[in-house]
N, C-alpha and C positions, 0 to 999 in steps of 0.2 A: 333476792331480797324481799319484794312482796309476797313471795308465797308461805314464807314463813311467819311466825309470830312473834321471833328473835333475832335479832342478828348481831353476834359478838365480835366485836372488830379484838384482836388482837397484835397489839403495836410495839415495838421496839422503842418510840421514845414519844411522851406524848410533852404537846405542846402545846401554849395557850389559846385561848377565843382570841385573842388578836390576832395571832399569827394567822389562824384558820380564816379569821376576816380580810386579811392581809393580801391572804393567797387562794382564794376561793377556789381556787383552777385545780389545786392541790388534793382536794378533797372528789374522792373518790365514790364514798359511800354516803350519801345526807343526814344531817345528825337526826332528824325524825325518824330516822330506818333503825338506828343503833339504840340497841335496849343495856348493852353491856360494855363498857369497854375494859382492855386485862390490859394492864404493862406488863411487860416479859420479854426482856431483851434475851435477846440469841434465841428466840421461839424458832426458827427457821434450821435453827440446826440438825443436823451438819450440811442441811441448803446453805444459802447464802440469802441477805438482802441486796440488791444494789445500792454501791456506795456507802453501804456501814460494813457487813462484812462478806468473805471471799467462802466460798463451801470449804468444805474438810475432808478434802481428797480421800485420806487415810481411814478416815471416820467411815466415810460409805463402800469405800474397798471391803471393812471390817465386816460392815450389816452384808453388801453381795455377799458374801461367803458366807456367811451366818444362815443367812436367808434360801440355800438349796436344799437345808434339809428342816424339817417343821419343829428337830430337837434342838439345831444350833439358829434358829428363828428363837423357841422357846428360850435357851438358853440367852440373847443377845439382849431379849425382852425382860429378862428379872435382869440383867447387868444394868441396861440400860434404863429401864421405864420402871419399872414391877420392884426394885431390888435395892434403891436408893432414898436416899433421907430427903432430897430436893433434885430438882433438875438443873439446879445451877451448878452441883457438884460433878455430876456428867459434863456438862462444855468444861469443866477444867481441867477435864480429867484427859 
């Protein structure tokens, strides 16, 4: 975090200045460090968060296999990342 000149927290659910005053212990990264922050729930996928959601078994079976050859890598990359209107529509998919 100090060696950079950004650091983008990327969050699943953000919550207010009380809460964060609330729970100081909670806070990980200090708000003076953070230049950017993104809401973007299910950013972790097909990871998992703790206590919001569980990984996607099925999900990462899909990419292992994708990912042994550089075409079905390419290929998995326009499905998923490259080839899509939003990324919310991949988690539902």
């Amino acid at each position: 975090m100090k060696a950079s000149k950004r650091t983008i927290v990327i969050t699943e659910r953000l919550v207010s200045i009380e809460m964060i005053r609330q729970y100081p212990e909670r806070t990980r990264v200090p708000g003076f460090r953070v230049s950017h922050v993104v809401h973007l729930p299910f950013s972790a996928h097909p990871s998992s968060v703790y206590g919001v959601y569980d990984f996607d078994k099925r999900h990462i079976k899909e990419y292992a296999e994708a990912s042994k050859t550089l075409q079905g890598l390419q290929e998995y990359l326009d499905k998923y990342v490259y080839g899509v209107k939003d990324h919310w529509v991949t988690w539902k998919s």
